[in-house]
N, C-alpha and C positions, 0 to 999 in steps of 0.2 A: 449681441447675444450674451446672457449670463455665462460666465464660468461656475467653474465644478462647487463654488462656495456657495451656489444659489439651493445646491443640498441638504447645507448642514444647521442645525438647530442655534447656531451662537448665535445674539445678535452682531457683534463685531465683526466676525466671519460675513453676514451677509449683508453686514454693510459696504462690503467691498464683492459683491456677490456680480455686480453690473461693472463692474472696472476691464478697462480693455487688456489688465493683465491678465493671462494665463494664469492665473493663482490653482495651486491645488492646496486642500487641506494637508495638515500630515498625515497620510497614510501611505501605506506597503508600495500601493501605486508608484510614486514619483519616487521614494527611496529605492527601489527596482532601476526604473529609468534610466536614477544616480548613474546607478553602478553600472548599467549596462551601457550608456552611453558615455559614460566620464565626461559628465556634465556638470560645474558646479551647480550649488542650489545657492538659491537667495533665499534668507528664511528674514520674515517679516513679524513681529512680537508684538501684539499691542492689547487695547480693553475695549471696551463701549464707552465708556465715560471718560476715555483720554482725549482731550482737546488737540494737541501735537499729532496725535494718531492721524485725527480728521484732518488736520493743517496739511498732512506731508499726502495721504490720501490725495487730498483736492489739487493739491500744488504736483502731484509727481506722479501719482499710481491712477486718477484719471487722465495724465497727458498722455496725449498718443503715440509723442516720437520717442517718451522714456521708456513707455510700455511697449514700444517695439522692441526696442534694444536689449530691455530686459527678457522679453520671449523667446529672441533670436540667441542670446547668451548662457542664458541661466534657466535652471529650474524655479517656479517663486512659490515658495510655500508661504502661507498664511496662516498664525496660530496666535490662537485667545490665551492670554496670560492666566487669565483666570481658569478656564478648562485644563491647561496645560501648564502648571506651576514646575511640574519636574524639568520639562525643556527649557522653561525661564531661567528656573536656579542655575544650571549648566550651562546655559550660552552668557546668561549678564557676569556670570564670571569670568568667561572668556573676555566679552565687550570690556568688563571695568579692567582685568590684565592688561590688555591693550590700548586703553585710555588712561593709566595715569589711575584710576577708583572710582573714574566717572563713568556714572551708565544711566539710564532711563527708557522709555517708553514714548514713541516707537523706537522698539531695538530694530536694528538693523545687523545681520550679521550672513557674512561669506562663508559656505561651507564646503567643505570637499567632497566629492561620490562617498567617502566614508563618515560623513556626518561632523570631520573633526573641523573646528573653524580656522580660518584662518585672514579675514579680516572683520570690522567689525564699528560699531560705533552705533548712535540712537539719530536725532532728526536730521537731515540734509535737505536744505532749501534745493528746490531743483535745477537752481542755477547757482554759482559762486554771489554771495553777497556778505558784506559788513563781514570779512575775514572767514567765514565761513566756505570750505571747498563748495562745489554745486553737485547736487546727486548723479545732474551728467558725466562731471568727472570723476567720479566716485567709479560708474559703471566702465568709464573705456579703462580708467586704471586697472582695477578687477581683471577685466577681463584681458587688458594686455600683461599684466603678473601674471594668468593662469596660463595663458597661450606661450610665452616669453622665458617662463621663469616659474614654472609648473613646479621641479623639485626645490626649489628653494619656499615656495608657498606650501609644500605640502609638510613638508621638514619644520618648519614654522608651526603650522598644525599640530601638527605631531609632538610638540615641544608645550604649544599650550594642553593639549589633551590631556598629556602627562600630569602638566601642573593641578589642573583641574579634578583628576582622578585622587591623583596622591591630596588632595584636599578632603575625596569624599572616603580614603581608603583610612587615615586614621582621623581626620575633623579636628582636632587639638594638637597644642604640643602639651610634651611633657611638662607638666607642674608639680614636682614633687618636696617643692620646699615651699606648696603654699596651702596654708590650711583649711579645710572648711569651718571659718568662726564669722562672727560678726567684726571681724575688722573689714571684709569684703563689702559686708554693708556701709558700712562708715568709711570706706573707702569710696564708693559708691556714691553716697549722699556727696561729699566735699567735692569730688569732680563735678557734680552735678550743681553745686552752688558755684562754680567758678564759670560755669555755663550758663548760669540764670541771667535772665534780664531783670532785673531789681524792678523798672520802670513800668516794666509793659506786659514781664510772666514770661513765660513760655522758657526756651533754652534755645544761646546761639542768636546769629540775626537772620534775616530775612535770603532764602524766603523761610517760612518758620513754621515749624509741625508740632501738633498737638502733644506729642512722648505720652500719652496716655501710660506705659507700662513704669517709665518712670516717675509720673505722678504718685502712681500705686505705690510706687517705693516708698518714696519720699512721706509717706503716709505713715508707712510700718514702719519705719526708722524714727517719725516721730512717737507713735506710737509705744516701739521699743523702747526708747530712749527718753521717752518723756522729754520732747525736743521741740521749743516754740519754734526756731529756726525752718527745719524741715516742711514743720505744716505753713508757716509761712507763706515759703515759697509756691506751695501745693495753693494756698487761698487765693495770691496774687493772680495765678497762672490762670486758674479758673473762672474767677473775676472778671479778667481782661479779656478771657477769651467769650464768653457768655457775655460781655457788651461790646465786643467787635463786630467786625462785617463777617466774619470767619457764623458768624450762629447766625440761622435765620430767624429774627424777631417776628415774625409771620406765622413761620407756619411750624418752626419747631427745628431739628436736624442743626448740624455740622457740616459745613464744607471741608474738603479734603485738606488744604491747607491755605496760611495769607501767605501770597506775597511780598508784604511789605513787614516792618517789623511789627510794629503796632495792629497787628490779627484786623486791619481795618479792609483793605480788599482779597477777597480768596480767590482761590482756585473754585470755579463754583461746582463743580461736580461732589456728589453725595454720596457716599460708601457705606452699606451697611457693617463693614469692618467698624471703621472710624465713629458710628455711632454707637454702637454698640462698645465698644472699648471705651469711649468717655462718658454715656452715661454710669457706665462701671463706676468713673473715677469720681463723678461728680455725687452718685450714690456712695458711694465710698467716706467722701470729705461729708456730706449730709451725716452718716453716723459718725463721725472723729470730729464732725464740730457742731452738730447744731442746726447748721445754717441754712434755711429754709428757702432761700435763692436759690442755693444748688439742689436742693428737692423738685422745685419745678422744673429745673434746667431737665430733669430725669423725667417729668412726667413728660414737659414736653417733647424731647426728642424720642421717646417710647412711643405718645399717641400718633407722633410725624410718622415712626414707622409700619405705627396700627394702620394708619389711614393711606398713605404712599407706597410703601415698601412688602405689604405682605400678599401673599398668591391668596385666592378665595377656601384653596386648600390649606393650609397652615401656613409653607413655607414663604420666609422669608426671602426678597427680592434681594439681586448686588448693588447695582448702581443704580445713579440718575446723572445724566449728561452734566456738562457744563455749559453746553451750547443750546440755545434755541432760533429756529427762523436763523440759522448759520454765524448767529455774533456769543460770544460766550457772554453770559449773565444776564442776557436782555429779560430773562424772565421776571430775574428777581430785583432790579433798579427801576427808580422812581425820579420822575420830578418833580419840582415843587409844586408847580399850577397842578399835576393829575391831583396829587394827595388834597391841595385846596377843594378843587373842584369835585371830588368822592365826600369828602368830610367835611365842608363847610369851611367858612372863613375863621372862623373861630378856633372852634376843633381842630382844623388843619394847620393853623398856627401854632398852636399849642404841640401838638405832633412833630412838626416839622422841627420845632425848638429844641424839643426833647430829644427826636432822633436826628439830630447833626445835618438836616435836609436845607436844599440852599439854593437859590434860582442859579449861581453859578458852578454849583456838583460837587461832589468829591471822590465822582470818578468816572471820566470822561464825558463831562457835562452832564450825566444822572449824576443819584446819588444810593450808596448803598448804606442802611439803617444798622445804625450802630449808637452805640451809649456815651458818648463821651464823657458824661457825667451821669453821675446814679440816676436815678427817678426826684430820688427825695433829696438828693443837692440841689435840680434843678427847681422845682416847688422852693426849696426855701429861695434861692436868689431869687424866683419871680415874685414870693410871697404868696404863691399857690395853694390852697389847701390838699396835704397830700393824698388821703384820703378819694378827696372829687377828684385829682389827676389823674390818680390810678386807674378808678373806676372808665373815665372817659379815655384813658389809652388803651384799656382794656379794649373795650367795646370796639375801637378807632383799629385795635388789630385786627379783627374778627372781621371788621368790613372788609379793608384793605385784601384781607386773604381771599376772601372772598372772590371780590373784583380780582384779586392775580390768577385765581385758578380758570379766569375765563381767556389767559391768555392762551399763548400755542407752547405748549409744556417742554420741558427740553426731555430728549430721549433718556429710556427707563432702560436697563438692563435688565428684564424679568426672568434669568436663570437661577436655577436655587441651589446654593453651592454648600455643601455639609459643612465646613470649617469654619465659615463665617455666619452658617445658624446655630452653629454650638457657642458662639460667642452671644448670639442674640438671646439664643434660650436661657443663659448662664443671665444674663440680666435681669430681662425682665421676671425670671424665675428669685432671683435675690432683690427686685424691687416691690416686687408680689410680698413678698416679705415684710420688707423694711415699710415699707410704705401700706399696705395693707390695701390692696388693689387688686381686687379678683379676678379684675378683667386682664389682669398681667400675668396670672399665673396661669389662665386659660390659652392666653394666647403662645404660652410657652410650652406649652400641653398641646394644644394641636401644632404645633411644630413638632417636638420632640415625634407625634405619633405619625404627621407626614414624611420625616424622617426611616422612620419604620414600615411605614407600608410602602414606601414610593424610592427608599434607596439602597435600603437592604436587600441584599440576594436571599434566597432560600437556603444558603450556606452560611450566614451568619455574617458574610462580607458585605463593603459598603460598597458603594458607585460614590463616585465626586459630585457630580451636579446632573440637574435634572432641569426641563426646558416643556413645558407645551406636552406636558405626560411621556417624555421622553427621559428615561434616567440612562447615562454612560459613565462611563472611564471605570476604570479601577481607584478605589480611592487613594489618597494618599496620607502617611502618616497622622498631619494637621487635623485631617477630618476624622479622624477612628481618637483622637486623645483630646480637641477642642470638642468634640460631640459628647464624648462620654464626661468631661469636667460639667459641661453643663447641666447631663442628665443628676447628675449627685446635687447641684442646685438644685433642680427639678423637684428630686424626694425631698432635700429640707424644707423643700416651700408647701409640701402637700405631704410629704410623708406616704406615698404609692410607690411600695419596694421595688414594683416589676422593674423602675425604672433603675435602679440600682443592680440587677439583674442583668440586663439590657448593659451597664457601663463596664459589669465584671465581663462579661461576652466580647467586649471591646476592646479591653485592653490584653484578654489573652489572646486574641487574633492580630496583636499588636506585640506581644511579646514571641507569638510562632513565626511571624510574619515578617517580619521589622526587626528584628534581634541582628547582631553582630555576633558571628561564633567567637571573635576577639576579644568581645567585651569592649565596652564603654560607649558613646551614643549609637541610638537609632538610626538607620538608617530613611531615607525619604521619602521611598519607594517602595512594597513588597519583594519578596522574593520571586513571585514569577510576575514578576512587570515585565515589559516591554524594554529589552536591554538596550539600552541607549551607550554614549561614549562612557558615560560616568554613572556610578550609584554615589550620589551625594548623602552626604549626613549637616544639616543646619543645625548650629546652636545660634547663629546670629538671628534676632529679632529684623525684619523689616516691616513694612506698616501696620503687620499682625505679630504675633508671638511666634518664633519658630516651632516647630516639631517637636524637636526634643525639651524647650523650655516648657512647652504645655504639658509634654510625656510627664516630665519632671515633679511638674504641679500638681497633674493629676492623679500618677501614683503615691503621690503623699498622702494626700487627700483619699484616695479608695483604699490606702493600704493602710492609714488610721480608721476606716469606717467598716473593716471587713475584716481586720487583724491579717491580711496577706501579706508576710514578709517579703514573698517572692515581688511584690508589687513597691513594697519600700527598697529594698536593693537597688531593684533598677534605677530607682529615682535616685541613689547614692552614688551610683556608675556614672551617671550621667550630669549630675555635679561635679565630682571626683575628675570627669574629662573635662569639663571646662570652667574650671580652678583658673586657669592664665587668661582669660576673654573677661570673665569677672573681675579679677586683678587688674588688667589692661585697658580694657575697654568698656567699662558699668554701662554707659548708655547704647551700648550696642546689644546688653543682653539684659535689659530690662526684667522679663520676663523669668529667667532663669533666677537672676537676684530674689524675685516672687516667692521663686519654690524654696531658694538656699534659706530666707527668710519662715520659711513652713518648715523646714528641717531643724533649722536651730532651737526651736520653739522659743517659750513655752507652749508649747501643743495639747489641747484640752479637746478632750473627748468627751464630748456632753448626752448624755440620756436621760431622755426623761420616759418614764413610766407615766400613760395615764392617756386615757381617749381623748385625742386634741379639740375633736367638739364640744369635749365639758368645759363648762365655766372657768372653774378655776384652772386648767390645764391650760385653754384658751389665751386667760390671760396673764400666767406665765411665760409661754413662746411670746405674745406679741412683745410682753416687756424686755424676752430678751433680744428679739427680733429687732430691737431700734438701739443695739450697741455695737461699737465697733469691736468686731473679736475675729481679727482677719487670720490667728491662727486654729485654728477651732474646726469640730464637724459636730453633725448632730444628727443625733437617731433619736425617733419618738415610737412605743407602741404601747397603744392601750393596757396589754400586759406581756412581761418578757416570756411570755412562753415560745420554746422552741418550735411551737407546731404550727406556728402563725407565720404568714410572711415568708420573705425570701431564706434558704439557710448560707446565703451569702454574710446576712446581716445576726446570724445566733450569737456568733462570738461577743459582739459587742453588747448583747442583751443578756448574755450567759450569766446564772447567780443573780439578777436584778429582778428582787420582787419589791413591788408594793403594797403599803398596807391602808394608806391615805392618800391616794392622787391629788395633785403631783407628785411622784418623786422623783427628785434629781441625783445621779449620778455625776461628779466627776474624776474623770480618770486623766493619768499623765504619767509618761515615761513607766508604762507599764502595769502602772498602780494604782489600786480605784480608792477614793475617800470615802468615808462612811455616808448612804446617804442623807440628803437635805428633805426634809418636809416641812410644810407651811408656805404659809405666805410672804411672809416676814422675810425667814432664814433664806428663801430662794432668794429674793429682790437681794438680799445681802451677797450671795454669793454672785450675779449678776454683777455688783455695783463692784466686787473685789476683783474681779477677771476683766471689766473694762479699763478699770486701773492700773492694773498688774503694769510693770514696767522690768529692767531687767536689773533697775536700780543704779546704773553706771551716771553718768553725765553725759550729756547729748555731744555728739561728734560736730557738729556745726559752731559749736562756740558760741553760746547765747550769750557771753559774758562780752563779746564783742559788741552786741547791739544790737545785730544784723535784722531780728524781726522786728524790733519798735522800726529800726528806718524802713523796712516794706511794709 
């Protein structure tokens, strides 16, 4: 017979919906129970796309004699990471307290009738193997500690609680002898070059994650700084990872992360987090260098989303498995005889050569398609013509895809979760741009408005995620400041204020809501959440941007576009608190460095005056639409009149007439230049703002060598 998870709308949840565990979801139900039975609860943490999730699943939570023990013992809740981020933040802090800093997915954690934990840990084989305890003894331990030695286990609780709370009650320590300047940044970049892999990109060894938000750094540091070093390192990374097994050469997308050092086998599960944050980067390094590799890297993992990832209604989907037909990757490896045998003897050599493919595998006798050499390395050692190669790999993809998608797909997470469509919308809204892709700026557009019809309450508040016309939860921070950063994307790409409207809505329901009467970060959660042990406040970045690093970002960003000082403060509070995580640990707050980076400027408030459909207005945005000016906003209206448009946005059109469209405005540090008109004097003022540097020498030490050797 299903359990009570055969109710609930998660896929995660009801993939464990038939398990002979007793699972409840969390709700009031079992926490009632708790307390009236003084019963521990076993609470269970995991995704849809988590591979470990399925492993410990199949191996322990379908066995029958674990799933007795645990019924007979314990309360078992089962909660989706993604639905439920605030219970993740507070118990993996528990878990990594009591591991040493180690935690992961599935969390596993022991809690008391009063919710406080007190033991804890992620996957256990269900029996002791290769040093590892076994889940069995996990469970008779547990439960002879709570029967045995109850006040010493609750005491214990009680001690983590504390620690936990007092994490979210002030989030920082004092930093008051460190300054907000650019040595933070350049403090920043250098740890992050002691981190690089010179050979292979990325940062640190195996297993090895993308750092999308420190890429972005390492962009604006070069940029700041006029620094070959920084973008260096950003080109290698990108490079390597765009011909590893970590990209899919197929069909488009990023897997979660490799394994191995060399981004050659991944984690094969797909995130729309993770897409969406490296198309960013790879759009990003497209405008700071040029390079027209990582332009398609952008189209393609945008179109992999158009085609895979988005609901019929707007919203963008979370995951895609790593698992298919129950082995992880089988969807996506090849042999050599199939690719022969689809492409011909020829073609299929030629392919196979290319893509590193080999009747003996490079992993577990498949093979997964990667670059080991460029395109046009490989052409010149065969004496190929590069041109004809292209074209027939081209083609040789498109079959290939093809034929994959006739396999048995690995499972889709089709929830649509606000935080990580504001990171999508924020893209493909500033690729719609750069690139000049109207089919990217639509599809950011019916997001953004699925968003609005389908997750907004009629009070102006958000819900989290929405499933099968189903919207719940209350939102949380992530979603109310990743959604509104996007919607400011949004207007630059099209210039439709409501949407700017729409982001001031959002962050003063963020600023009523989410405030600390203490002052300094955001809190996680709202004020009338669901009171749990702890109200946390995140500055740490995990495989997304924290809360307060996107608050951060995006009151910069709305507080230059609307002149709301109340909207720049906050962004200074919340730098100001985490001055020592910056200082300490850069690659832990990626993000945050983003915004201290937008603070320091130089920060240029761009207006142009003049109907974006006219010609010449036209093609002045597109020109400057293809430079990198990562601290920058931009407002455009046919004419600055006040009686037009949002009066969110008067301020920054206040005083600006013109008399020959275009006209260009810029303003900075309070003060506007005289305006620009023409053709000419525009392209010139464009060509001095991608330039602009802060004039210092690069913190990486170019005099050292370090980019000619990457």
């Amino acid at each position: 017979m299903p359990n009570r998870l055969v109710n609930e709308s998660s896929p995660y949840l009801l993939q464990h919906a038939n398990n002979p565990v007793d699972w409840y979801p969390w709700c009031d139900e079992v926490l009632r129970r708790a307390r009236v039975e003084q019963k521990p609860i076993f609470l269970s943490i995991g995704y849809s796309a988590c591979h470990w999730c399925h492993v410990m699943e199949h191996e322990s939570f379908e066995n029958q004699q674990l799933a007795a023990e645990l019924n007979q013992h314990f309360l078992c809740v089962k909660v989706d990471r993604e639905e439920r981020p605030d219970l993740d933040q507070i118990y993996m802090h528990a878990v990594m307290i009591m591991n040493g800093g180690r935690g992961g997915w599935p969390m596993s954690v022991f809690l008391t009738p009063d919710l406080q934990p007190f033991y804890g840990g992620t996957y256990w084989p269900p029996s002791r193997k290769m040093g590892m305890p076994g889940f069995d003894e996990v469970l008779r331990g547990v439960w002879e500690a709570w029967n045995e030695r109850r006040d010493d286990a609750i005491a214990h609780a009680q001690q983590l609680t504390e620690r936990i709370a007092g994490m979210g009650a002030s989030g920082v320590r004092e930093a008051n002898q460190i300054a907000l300047n650019d040595k933070l940044l350049v403090g920043a970049a250098r740890q992050l070059q002691r981190l690089f892999d010179a050979e292979y990109g990325g940062f640190g060894a195996a297993p090895k994650f993308p750092h999308a938000m420190d890429l972005q750094l390492l962009l604006r540091v070069s940029h700041r700084k006029d620094d070959d070093a920084a973008s260096a390192m950003v080109k290698r990374s990108l490079d390597r990872m765009a011909a590893g097994g970590i990209y899919d050469h197929l069909g488009g997308g990023f897997a979660r992360y490799s394994v191995d050092q060399r981004w050659l086998v991944p984690h094969f599960e797909k995130m729309l987090y993770d897409n969406a944050l490296l198309a960013g980067s790879y759009l990003d390094s497209f405008l700071a260098t040029g390079d027209e590799g990582h332009a398609r890297v952008v189209r393609e993992t945008l179109d992999y989303l158009l085609r895979e990832m988005t609901d019929a209604e707007g919203g963008f989907y979370s995951t895609e498995d790593a698992d298919s037909e129950g082995v992880e990757g089988k969807y996506y490896v090849w042999s050599k005889d199939q690719i022969e045998e689809i492409l011909g003897a020829e073609i299929g050599s030629r392919f196979c050569t290319v893509y590193d493919v080999s009747a003996a595998g490079n992993f577990e006798g498949q093979n997964i398609l990667n670059l080991p050499k460029t395109i046009s390395q490989v052409a010149a050692d065969h004496d190929w013509e590069l041109s004809e190669l292209s074209e027939q790999l081209a083609a040789a993809r498109n079959t290939l895809r093809k034929v994959r998608e006739q396999r048995v797909r690995p499972g889709r997470d089709d929830k649509v979760i606000v935080s990580w469509n504001g990171l999508a919308i924020d893209v493909f809204a500033r690729a719609a741009r750069t690139l000049a892709e109207p089919r990217y700026l639509k599809a950011a557009e019916a997001a953004a408005q699925f968003m609005h019809q389908q997750l907004r309450e009629s009070n102006g508040r958000l819900l989290h995620c929405w499933r099968s016309g189903e919207a719940k939860l209350m939102a949380y921070l992530d979603d109310y400041v990743t959604l509104a950063n996007g919607l400011i994307s949004l207007y630059e790409a099209g210039f439709q204020e409501h949407w700017v409207d729409w982001a001031v809505e959002l962050a003063e329901r963020v600023l009523k809501h989410f405030s600390d009467s203490a002052g300094g970060p955001l809190f996680y959660t709202a004020d009338d959440h669901e009171t749990l042990i702890a109200r946390t406040k995140d500055l740490q970045d995990g495989s997304v941007p924290s809360g307060n690093s996107m608050a951060a970002y995006l009151f910069l960003r709305l507080g230059k576009l609307t002149g709301r000082g109340d909207f720049l403060q906050t962004a200074e509070s919340i730098l100001l608190a985490g001055r020592q995580m910056m200082h300490d640990s850069p690659p832990a707050v990626g993000q945050l460095l983003l915004a201290l980076d937008l603070y320091l400027g130089p920060f240029h408030e761009l207006v142009v005056i003049g109907d974006p459909q006219q010609s010449t207005v036209a093609s002045a945005l597109r020109d400057l639409s293809g430079r990198f000016l990562p601290r920058s906003v931009l407002a455009c209206r046919p004419v600055a009149s006040t009686k037009m448009g949002t009066a969110a946005l008067d301020p920054i059109f206040a005083g600006k007439e013109s008399f020959s469209p275009p006209t260009v405005f810029l303003c900075q540090d309070f003060a506007c230049r005289p305006p620009i008109e023409g053709e000419q004097p525009i392209k010139s003022l464009w060509n001095a703002l991608s330039e602009e540097t802060d004039g210092s020498q690069g913190p990486i030490g170019r005099d050292k060598g370090f980019a000619d050797n990457v």
